[in-house]
Structures are given as structure tokens and as C-alpha cells.
C-alpha positions as CSV (number, residue, x, y, z in Angstrom):
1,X,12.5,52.0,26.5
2,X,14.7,48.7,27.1
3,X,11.7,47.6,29.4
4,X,9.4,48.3,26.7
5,X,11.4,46.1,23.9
6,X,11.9,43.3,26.3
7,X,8.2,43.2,26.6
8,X,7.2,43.2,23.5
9,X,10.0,41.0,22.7
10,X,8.8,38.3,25.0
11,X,5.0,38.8,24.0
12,X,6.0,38.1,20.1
13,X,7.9,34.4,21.2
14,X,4.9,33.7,23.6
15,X,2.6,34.5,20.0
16,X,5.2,32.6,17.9
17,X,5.0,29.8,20.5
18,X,1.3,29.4,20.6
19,X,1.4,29.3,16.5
20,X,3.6,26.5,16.6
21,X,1.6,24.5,19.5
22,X,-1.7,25.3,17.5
23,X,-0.2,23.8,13.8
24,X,1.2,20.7,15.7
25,X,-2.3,20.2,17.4
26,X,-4.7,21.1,15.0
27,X,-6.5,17.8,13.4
28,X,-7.1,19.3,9.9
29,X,-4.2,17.3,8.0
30,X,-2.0,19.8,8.2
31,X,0.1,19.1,11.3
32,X,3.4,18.4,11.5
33,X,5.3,15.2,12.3
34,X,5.5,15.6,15.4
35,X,1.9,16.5,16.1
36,X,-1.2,15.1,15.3
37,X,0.4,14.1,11.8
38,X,3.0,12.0,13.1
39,X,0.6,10.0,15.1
40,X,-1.7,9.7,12.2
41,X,0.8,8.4,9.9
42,X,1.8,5.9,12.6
43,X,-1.3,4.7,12.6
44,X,-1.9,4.5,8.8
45,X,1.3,2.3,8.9
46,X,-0.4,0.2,11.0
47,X,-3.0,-0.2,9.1
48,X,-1.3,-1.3,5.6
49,X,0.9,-3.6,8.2
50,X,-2.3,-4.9,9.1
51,X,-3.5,-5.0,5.4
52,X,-0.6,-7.3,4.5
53,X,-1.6,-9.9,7.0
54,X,-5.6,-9.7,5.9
55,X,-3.6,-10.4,2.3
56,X,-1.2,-13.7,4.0
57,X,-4.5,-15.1,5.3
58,X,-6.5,-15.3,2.6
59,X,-3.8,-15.4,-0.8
60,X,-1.0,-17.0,1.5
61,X,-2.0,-19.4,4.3
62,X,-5.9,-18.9,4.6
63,X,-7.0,-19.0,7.8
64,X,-10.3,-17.3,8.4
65,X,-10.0,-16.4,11.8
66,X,-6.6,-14.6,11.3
67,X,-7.9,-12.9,8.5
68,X,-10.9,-11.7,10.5
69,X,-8.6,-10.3,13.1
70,X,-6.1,-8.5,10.7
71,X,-9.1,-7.2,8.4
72,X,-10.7,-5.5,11.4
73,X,-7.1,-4.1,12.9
74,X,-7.1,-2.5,9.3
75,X,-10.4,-1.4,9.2
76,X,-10.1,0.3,12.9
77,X,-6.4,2.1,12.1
78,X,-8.0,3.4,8.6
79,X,-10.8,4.5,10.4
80,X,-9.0,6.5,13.6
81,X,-7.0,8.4,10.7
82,X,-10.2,9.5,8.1
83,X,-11.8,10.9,12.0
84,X,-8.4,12.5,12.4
85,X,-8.0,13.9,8.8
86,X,-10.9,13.7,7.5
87,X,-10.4,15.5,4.5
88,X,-6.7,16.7,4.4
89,X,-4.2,14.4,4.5
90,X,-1.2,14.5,6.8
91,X,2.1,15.9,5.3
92,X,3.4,12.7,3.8
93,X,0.2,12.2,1.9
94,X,-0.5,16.1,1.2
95,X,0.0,15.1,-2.8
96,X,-3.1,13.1,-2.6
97,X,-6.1,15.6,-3.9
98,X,-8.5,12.4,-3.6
99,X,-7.6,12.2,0.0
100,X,-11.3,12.5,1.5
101,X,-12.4,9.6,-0.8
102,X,-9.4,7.3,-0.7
103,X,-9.0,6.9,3.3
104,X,-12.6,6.2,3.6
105,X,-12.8,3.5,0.7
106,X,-9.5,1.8,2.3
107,X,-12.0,1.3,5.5
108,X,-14.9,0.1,3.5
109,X,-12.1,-2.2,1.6
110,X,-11.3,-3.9,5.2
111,X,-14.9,-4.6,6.2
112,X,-15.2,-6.0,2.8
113,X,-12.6,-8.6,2.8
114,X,-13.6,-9.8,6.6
115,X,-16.7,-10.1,5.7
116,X,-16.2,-11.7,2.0
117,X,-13.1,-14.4,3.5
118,X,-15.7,-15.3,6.3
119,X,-18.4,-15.8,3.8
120,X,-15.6,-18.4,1.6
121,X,-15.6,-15.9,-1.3
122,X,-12.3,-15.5,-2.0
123,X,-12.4,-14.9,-5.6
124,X,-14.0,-11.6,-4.1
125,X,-11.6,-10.9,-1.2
126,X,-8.9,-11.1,-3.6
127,X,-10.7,-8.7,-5.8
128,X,-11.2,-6.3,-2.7
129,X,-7.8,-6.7,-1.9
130,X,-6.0,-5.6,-5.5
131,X,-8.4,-2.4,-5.3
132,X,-6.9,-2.1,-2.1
133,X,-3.7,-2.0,-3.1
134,X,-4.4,0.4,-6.3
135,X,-5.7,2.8,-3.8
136,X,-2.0,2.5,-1.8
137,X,0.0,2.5,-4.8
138,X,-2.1,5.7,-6.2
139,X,-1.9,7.5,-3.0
140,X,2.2,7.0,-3.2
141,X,1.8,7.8,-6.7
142,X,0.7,11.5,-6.3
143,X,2.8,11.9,-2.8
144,X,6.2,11.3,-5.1
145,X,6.5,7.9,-3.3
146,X,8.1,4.9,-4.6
147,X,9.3,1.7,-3.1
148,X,9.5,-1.8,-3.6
149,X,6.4,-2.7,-2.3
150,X,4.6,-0.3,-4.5
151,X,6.6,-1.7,-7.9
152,X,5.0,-5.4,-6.7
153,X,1.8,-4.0,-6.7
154,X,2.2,-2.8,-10.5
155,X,3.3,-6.4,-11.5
156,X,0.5,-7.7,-9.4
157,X,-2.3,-5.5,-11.6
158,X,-0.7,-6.1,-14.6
159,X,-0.5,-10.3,-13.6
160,X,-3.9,-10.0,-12.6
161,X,-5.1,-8.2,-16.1
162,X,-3.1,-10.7,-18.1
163,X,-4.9,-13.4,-16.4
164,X,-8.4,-12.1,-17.4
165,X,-6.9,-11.8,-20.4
166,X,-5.6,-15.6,-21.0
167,X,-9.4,-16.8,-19.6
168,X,-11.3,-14.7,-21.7
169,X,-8.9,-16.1,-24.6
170,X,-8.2,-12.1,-25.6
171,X,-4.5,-12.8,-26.7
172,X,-4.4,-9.7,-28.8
173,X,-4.2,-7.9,-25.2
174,X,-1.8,-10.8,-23.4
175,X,0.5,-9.0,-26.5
176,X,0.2,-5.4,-24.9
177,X,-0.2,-5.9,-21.4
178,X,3.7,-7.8,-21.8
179,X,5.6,-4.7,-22.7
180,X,4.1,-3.3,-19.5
181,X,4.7,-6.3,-17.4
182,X,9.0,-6.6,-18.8
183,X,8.8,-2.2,-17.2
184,X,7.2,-3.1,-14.3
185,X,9.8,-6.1,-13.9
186,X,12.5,-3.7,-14.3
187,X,11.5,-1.1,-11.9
188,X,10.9,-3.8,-9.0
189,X,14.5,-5.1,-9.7
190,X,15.5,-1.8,-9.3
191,X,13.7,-0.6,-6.1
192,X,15.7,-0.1,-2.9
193,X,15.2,-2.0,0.3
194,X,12.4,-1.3,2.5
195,X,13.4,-0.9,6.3
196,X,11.3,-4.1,7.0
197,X,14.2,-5.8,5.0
198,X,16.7,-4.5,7.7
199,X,18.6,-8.1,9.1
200,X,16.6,-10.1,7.0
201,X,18.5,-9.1,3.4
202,X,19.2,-12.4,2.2
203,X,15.1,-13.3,2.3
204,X,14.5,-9.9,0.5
205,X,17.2,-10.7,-2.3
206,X,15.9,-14.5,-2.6
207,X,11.7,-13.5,-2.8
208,X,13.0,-10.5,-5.3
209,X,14.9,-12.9,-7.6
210,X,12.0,-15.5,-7.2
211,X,9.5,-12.8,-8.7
212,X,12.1,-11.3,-11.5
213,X,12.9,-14.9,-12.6
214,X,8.7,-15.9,-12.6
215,X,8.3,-12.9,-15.1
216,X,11.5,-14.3,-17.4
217,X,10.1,-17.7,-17.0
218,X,6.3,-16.5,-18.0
219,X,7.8,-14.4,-20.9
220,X,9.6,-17.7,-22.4
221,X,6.8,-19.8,-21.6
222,X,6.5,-22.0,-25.0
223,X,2.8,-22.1,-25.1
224,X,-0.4,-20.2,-23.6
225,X,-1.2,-22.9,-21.2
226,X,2.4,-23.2,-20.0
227,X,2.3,-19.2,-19.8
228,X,-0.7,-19.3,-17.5
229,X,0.2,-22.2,-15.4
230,X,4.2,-19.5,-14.6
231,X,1.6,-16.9,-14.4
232,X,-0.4,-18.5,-11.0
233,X,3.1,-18.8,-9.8
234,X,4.1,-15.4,-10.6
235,X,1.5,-13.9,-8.7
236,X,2.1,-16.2,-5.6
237,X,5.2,-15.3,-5.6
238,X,4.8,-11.5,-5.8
239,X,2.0,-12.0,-3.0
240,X,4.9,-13.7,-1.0
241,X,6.7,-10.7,-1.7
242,X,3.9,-7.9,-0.9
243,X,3.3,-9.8,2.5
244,X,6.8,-9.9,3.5
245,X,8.4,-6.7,2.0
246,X,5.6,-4.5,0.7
């Protein structure tokens, strides 16, 4: 009897064992972090890291050639992760019902920018890169994520639809969007530091002042041409940011 138990003791752990080997393995978004859905994360890190550069060489310090490179490091990482979770995401991500759709645009988004910063268009690289950056913040969004680089974003959108908003002379709407831009400029003060801010504090705390004070400059700007020259520097300044911290 005690040789029987031991048996079927031992074939239950190898059963629980090959379970655990099988979820860790599996590429169907569903492994754990120390599987497949580590690895995969890794990579999507390395792709927004690579993002960030695409947005220094063309917003920053254009240089096409950089750009190029970066945009096509970003458009290879997005791309090993959609063929590795194709339509799950990994755990981190597993909020994200739009998964499927999102990880595929973010590619296309890449492509897009080399190809538009080659071409000189930068009007739309820019463009192609805040839709990038809507998709990031929206997949943190529904994965309960928040950090500082995700509050730049929301002052970035919001700087970027105030300044459609000045052009097209539609002040009415420069008078709503500003309640949204004063939250969003609390929220970023409030963040935390990122890990990329680890022994490099005092240039976190010096490019987050530099975008708080751009939006209490903007906000006391004494006329709508003043406002819009604070708002060009706002947005450089929170692009400084994104690049650096995001």
C-alpha cells in the first residue's frame, strides 16, 4: 500500500510539473514572467525604449539616419511580440481587450515614422508619433498602469489639441481644453519616479519643473499669441521629458 501512494504521489508532481512547464512555455499570452511572457515584455520594453529615440530624432535633435535606425529597432521588437502574442497579451498587459489590434498598429506606427522622417514630412511623423503614444498610454490605461511618462503623454495630447485649436482660431475650445490641461499638470507633478530616473534625480526634478512651470507660464500668458508662442515651448519641453523619463 505505501508503494502504491508513493507512486501515485510521484506521478501527480511529475503531472503538476509538466502543467507548470507547459503555462511558462506556451506562446498564447498567457505565460508567466518567467516564461515566454517575461521575455515578451522585455522585448516590448525595448521597443517603447526604441520609440523614444525615433521621438529625440525627429521632435528633439533630427537626424534622419538615427531616426531610421531607432524606428526600425521599434518596428522589429513590436513585431517579435504581436508573433509571440498574437492575440493575448502577456500578463502585464492582460487588461488590454484591444490587444490583437493595438500591438499590430504600434508596428505599422514605426514603419510609418521611418518612412515619413526619411521622406522630410515631419508634420506627419510627429502626427504618427502622438497616435503612438495614445496607443501606449491607452494600453497602461486599461492594465491599471500609471507613471510619469504616461501623465506627459496626457499633457502632450492635450498641448497638441490646444494648438489646433489656437490655429484654427476656435478659442471657445482653447477655454475647455485648459481645465484639462491644469489636471493633467497636476497628475504629472504628482507621478513617482521612473527607474530610468535612478542616479540621475536631479535631471528628472529639473525637466519635471521645466514642464509644470511651461503650463503656469502658458496659463498666465497675457495674450493668444504670447499663449501659443509658451505653448511650442511647452511641448518641447514635455518631448524632452517623454525622451528622457517616459
Amino acid at each position: 500500500m505505501k508503494r502504491l501512494l508513493t507512486v501515485l504521489g510521484l506521478a501527480g508532481l511529475l503531472i503538476l510539473s509538466y502543467g507548470c512547464a507547459k503555462k511558462k512555455t506556451d506562446g498564447d499570452g498567457k505565460g508567466t514572467p518567467e516564461g515566454n511572457g517575461g521575455a515578451s515584455v522585455a522585448k516590448f520594453d525595448e521597443g517603447t525604449a526604441a520609440f523614444r529615440e525615433t521621438v529625440k530624432y525627429v521632435s528633439v535633435a533630427p537626424d534622419k539616419a538615427k531616426c531610421a535606425d531607432a524606428a526600425g529597432r521599434a518596428e522589429i521588437a513590436f513585431g517579435d511580440v504581436a508573433k509571440a502574442y498574437p492575440q493575448n497579451p502577456p500578463d502585464r498587459y492582460e487588461g488590454d481587450n484591444e490587444w490583437a489590434t493595438r500591438i499590430t498598429t504600434l508596428k505599422k506606427l514605426m514603419g510609418d515614422i521611418k518612412n515619413q522622417s526619411d521622406a522630410g514630412k515631419i508634420a506627419e511623423a510627429e502626427a504618427s508619433i502622438l497616435e503612438a503614444q495614445k496607443q501606449l498610454l491607452q494600453l497602461d490605461e486599461k492594465s491599471k498602469i500609471n507613471t510619469a511618462g504616461d501623465e506627459v503623454i496626457r499633457l502632450l495630447v492635450l498641448a497638441r489639441e490646444m494648438d489646433g485649436a489656437y490655429k484654427e482660431k476656435r478659442f471657445n475650445d482653447v477655454k475647455h481644453i485648459m481645465p484639462n490641461m491644469r489636471a493633467a499638470q497636476k497628475n504629472f507633478f504628482g507621478s513617482t519616479m521612473p527607474t530610468s530616473a535612478r542616479g540621475r534625480e536631479d535631471a528628472f526634478d529639473t525637466a519635471k519643473d521645466k514642464v509644470y512651470e511651461s503650463v503656469e507660464r502658458f496659463a498666465e500668458g497675457e495674450t493668444p499669441e504670447a499663449q501659443q508662442q509658451i505653448l511650442q515651448e511647452l511641448i518641447k519641453a514635455a518631448t524632452e521629458f517623454y525622451v528622457e523619463f517616459g
